[in-house]
C-alpha positions as CSV (number, residue, x, y, z in Angstrom):
1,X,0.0,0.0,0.0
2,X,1.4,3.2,-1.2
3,X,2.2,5.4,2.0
4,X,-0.6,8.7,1.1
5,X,2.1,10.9,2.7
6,X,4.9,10.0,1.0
7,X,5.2,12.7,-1.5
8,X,4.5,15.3,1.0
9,X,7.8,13.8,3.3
10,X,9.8,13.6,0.0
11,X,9.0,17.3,-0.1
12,X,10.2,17.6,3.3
13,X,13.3,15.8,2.9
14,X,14.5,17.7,-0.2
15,X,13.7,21.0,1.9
16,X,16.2,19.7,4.8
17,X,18.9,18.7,2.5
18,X,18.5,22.0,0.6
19,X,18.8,24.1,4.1
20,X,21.7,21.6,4.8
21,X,23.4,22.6,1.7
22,X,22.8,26.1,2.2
23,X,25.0,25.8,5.7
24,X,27.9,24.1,4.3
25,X,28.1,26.5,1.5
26,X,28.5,29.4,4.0
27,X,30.4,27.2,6.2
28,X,32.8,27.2,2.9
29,X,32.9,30.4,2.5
30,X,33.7,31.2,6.4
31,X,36.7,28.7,5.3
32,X,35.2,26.1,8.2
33,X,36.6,23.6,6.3
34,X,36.5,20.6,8.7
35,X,32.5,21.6,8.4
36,X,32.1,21.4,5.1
37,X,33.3,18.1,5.4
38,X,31.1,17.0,8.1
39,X,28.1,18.0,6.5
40,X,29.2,16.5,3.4
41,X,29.4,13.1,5.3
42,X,25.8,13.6,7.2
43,X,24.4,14.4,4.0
44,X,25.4,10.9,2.5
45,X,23.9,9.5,5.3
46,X,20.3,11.2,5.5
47,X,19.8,11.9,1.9
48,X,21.0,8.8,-0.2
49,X,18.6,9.8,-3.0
50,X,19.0,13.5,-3.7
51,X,21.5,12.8,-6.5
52,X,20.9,16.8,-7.7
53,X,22.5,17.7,-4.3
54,X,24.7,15.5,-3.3
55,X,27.7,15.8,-6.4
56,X,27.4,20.0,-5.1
57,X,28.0,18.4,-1.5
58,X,31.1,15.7,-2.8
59,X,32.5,19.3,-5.0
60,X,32.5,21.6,-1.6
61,X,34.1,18.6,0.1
62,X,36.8,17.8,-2.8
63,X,37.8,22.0,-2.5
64,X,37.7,21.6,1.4
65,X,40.5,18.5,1.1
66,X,42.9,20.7,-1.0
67,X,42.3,23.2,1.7
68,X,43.2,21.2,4.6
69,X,45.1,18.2,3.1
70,X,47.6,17.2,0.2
71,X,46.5,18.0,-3.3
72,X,46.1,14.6,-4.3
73,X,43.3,13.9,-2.0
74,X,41.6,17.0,-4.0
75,X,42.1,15.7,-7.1
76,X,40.6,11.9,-5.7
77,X,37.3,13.4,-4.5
78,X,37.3,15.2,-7.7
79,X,37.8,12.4,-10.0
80,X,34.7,10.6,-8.6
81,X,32.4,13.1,-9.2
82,X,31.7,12.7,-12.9
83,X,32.4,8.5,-12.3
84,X,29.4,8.7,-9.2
85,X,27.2,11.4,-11.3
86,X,27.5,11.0,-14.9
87,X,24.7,13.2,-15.6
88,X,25.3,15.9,-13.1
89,X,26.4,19.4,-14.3
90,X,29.0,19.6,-11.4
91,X,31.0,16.9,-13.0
92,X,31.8,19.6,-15.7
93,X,32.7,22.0,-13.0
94,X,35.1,19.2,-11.6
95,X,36.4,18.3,-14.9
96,X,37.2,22.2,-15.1
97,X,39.4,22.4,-11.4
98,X,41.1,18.6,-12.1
99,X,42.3,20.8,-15.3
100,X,43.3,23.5,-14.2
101,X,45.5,21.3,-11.9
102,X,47.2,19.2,-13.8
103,X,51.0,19.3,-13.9
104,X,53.7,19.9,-11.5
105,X,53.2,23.7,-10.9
106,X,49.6,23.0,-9.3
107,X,50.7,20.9,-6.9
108,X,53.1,22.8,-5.2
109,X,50.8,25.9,-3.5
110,X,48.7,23.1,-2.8
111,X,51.0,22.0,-0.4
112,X,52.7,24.9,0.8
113,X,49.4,25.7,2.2
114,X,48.6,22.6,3.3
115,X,52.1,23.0,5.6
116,X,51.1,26.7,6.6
117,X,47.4,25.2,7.3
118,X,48.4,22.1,9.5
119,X,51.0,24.6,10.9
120,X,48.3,27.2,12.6
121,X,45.8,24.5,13.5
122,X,49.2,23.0,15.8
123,X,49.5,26.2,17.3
124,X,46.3,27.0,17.9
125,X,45.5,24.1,19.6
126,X,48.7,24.7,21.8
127,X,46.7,27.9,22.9
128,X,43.1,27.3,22.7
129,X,41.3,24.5,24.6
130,X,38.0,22.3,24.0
131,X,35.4,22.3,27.0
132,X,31.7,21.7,25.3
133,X,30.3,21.9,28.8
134,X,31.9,25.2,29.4
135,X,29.4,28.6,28.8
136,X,29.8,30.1,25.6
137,X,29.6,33.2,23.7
138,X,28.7,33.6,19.2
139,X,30.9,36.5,18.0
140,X,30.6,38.3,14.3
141,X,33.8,40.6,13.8
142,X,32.8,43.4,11.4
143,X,34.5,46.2,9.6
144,X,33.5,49.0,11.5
145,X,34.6,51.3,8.7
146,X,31.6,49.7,6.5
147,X,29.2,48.1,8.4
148,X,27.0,50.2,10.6
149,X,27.7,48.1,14.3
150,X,24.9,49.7,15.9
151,X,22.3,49.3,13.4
152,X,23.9,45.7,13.1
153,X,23.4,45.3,17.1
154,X,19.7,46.7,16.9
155,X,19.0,44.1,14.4
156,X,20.7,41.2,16.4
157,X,18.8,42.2,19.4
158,X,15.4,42.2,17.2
159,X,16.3,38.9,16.4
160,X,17.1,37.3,19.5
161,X,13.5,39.0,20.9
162,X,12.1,36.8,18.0
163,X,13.8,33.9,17.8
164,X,15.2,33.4,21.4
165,X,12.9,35.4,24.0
166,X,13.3,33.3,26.5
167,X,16.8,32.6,26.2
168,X,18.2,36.1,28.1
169,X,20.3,36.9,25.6
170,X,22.6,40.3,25.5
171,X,24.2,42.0,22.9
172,X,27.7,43.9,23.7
173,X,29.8,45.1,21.4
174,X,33.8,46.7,21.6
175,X,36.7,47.6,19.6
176,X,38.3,44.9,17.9
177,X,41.6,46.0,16.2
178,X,42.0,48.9,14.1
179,X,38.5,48.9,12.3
180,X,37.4,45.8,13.0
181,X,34.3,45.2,15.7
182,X,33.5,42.5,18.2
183,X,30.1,41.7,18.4
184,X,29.4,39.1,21.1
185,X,26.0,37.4,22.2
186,X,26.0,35.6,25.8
187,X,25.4,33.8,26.9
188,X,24.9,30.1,25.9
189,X,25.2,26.9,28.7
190,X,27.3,25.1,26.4
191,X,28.8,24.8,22.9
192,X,26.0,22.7,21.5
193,X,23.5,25.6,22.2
194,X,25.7,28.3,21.0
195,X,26.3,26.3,17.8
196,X,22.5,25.7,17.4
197,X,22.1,29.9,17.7
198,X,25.0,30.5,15.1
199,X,23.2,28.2,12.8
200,X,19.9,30.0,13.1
201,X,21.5,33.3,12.8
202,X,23.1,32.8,9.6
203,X,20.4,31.4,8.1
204,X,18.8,34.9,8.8
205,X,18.4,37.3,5.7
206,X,17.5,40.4,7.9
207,X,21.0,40.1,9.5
208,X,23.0,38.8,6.6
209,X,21.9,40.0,2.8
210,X,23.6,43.1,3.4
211,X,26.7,42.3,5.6
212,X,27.6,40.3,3.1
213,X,27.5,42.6,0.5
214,X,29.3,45.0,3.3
215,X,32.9,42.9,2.8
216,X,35.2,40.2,5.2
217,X,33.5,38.9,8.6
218,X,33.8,36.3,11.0
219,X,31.4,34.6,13.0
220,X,32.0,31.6,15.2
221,X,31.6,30.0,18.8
222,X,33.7,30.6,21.7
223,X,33.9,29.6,24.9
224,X,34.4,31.9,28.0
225,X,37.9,30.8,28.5
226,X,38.8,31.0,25.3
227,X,37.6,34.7,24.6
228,X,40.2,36.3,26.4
229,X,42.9,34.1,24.5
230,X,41.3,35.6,21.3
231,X,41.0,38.9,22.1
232,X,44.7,39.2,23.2
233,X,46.5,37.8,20.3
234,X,44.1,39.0,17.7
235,X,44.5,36.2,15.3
236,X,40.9,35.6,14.0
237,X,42.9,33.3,11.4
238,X,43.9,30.8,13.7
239,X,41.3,30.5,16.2
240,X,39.1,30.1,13.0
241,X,41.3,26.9,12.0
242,X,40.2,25.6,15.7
243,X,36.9,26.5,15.2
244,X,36.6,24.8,11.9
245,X,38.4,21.7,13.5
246,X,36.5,21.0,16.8
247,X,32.7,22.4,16.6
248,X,30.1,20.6,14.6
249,X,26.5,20.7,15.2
250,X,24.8,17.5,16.8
């Protein structure tokens, strides 16, 4: 007996892969590399039968792997694109980067950045350290110089009363390094919650359609102990590669 609901929850499902997509594209963008391959992974495993997403989901990943890895685990990922998804248009676009890469001279930024990668992530988790139970704080470091902080703050705040009313949430802001702002929401009982909040917020047009047309920002988790660490050797770099590395949402 056919299931009367079943188109209505294959509806459903192809709405949560597309939101799912939507993150690790950003998450791509933010350069939360160890994300994008996460997501890629969880989206194999919920949504075996979305074939039009899943090659865009295998492409972030590939271009996440030449991010954080050698080259030829790039050019792997790539190469199995078109082979899984023959009749995918992202095979073409995979086609186009395996191209672009072959010879000698390709590989060699490849892995210069992959030692200058592995490199800040070592450091950084000299510095930094992982407490999920620990309160935490979301930050969004801004260009002060072309974003409007307060108006960004006002529409934070309108947010929060929205979305998270009940949640006694506050919204501080202070001076960064040379133009750039720290905005910082607190706070959250743990790095779960604080992960679930930065994944609503981004997925908030009010707050983002025109910061991102506004140039560079950050966002990410932090926990209390690790703000001060931040905020005294200024490297939004390398806590980012820490970020990337250790938070993922559950």
């Amino acid at each position: 007996m056919v299931n009367p609901n079943y188109f209505k929850e294959l509806a459903s499902k192809k709405s949560e892969s597309s939101k799912l997509y939507e993150i690790t594209y950003k998450a791509f963008q933010n350069q939360q590399y160890y994300m994008v391959i996460s997501n890629a992974a969880e989206a194999h495993s919920m949504y075996k039968n979305d074939t039009a997403l899943l090659p865009r989901f295998d492409y972030l990943r590939a271009l996440s792997l030449g991010k954080i890895e050698v080259a030829d685990s790039m050019t792997v990922a790539l190469t199995k694109i078109p082979q899984d998804y023959p009749k995918s248009p992202v095979g073409n676009l995979a086609r186009e980067v395996l191209a672009s890469l072959s010879g000698g001279q390709a590989n060699k930024p490849a892995a210069n950045r992959t030692d200058s990668s592995a490199a800040m992530l070592k450091e950084a988790e000299s510095i930094y350290t992982i407490d999920s139970a620990a309160v935490h704080f979301y930050i969004i470091i801004v260009n002060n110089s072309k974003v409007d902080v307060n108006a960004l703050k006002i529409k934070i705040a309108d947010f929060n009363t929205k979305m998270h009313d009940l949640d006694g949430l506050e919204v501080n802001s202070l001076l960064f390094e040379n133009n750039e702002e720290m905005i910082t929401v607190s706070n959250f009982d743990d790095a779960q919650k604080a992960m679930q909040y930065l994944l609503s917020i981004r997925d908030s047009k009010y707050i983002f359609t025109k910061l991102e047309t506004s140039g560079d920002y950050s966002d990410f988790v932090i926990s209390a102990a690790n703000y001060p660490v931040l905020y005294k050797n200024k490297d939004i770099r390398k806590y980012q590669r820490f970020f990337d590395k250790n938070y993922t949402v559950k």
